[in-house]
N, C-alpha and C positions, 0 to 999 in steps of 0.2 A: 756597850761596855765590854770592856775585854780583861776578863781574869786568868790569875795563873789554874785556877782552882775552882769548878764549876757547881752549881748551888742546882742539884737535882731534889725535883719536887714528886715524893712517892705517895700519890692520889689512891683514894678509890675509897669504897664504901665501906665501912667500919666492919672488920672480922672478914677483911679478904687478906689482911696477911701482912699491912704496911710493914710495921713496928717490926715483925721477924727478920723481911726482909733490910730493911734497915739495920738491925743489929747483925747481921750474917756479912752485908756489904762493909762494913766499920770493921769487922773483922780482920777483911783482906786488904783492906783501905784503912788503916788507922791513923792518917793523915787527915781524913774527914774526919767533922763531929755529925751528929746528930742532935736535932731540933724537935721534938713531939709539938708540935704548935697549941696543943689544951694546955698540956703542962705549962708551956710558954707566958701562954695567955693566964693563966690560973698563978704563976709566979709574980708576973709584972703587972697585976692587977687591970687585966684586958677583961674582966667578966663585966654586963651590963645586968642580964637580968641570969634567973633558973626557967627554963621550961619544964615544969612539973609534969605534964602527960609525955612526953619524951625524954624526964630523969637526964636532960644535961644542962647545960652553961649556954648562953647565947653571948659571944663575942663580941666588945666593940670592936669593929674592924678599922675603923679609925686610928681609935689608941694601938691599938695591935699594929700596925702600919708604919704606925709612929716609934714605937719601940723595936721592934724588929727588924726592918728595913735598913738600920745601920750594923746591926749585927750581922745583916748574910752579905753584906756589899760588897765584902772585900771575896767572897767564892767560899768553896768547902765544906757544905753541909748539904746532909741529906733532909730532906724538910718532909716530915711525916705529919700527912693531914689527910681530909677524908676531900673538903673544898678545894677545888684547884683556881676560881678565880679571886682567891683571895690575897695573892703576892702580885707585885708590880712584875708586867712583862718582862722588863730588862735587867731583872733579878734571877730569874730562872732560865736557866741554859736549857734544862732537859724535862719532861715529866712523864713519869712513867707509872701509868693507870693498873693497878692491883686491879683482876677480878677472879669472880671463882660463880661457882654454880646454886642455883640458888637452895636445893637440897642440902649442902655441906653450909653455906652461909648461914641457914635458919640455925643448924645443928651449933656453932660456934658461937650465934647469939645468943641462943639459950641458953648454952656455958656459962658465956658472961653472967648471966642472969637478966639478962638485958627484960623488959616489960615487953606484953602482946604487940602493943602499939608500936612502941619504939623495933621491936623485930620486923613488922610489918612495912613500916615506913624505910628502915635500910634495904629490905628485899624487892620491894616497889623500886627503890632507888636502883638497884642492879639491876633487876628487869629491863628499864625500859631507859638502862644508862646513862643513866642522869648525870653521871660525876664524866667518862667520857664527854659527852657531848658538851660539855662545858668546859670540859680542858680544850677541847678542839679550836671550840667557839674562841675560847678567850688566847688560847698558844700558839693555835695554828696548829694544822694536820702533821706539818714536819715537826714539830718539837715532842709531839705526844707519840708514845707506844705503849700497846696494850700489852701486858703479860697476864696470863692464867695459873693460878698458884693453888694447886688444889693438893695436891699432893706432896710428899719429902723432897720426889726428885725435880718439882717446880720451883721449889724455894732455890734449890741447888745451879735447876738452869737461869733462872729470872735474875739470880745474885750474882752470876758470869757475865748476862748479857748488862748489868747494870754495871760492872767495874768493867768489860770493854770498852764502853761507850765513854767511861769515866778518863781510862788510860787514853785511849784517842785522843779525847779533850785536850788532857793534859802535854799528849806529845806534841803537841798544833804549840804551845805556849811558848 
């Protein structure tokens, strides 16, 4: 499927930086929208059950699937989630994997307020790159890039390298 308008999928493990970087890219790009897929799924009644010991929502990904999938078909959103095999192949042009270190990750979950458990199991996840190897698996090694966002001037470069790839796209159309 060929868009005028590419539907970039900004992965990685909760408190490496999606959301900022998303609002930063929108910015420069106010031709994209932006999609939070919880909020999404929390709007259009995509929740199945609560995980109590991990304090979130577990998604039908079905219904999600189903509502969703005709809102990014036509291109143009950046899709801020933590899962990357959860949208159809031929829906996402590009995805680019948020990570950071796991020192500053503990420090932003606990911000959040996030619970021992639930901080544990995101830091596990980055360790031993759980959310990578799965965009890989499921996009293939050329669709996926890693960016490192740990500091001001990473939002800055990771927000450049995300609207070049954006502009390229788009001049291909």
């Amino acid at each position: 499927m060929s868009r005028q308008k590419p539907n970039v999928l900004i992965a990685g493990t909760p408190g490496t930086g999606k959301t900022c970087i998303c609002r930063q890219v929108v910015k420069h790009l106010p031709h994209l929208q932006v999609i939070d897929v919880s909020h999404f799924a929390k709007s259009n009644d995509c929740i199945e059950s609560h995980d109590n010991e991990l304090d979130t929502d577990i998604i039908d990904e079905d219904m999600l699937d189903n509502k969703l999938s005709p809102v990014i078909a036509e291109g143009g959103y950046l899709i801020d989630y933590h899962s990357p095999d959860l949208f159809p192949k031929e829906l996402i042009d590009v995805v680019f994997i948020i990570r950071c270190n796991n020192t500053l990750l503990y420090d932003r979950l606990k911000a959040r307020g996030y619970n021992e458990e639930k901080i544990t199991t995101n830091i596990e996840c980055e360790i031993f790159e759980t959310i990578a190897e799965e965009a890989v698996e499921w996009f293939g090694a050329d669709v996926c890039h890693q960016l490192v966002n740990e500091k001001d001037e990473d939002l800055e470069t990771n927000c450049q390298r995300i609207c070049d790839w954006i502009n390229k796209y788009e001049s291909k159309s």
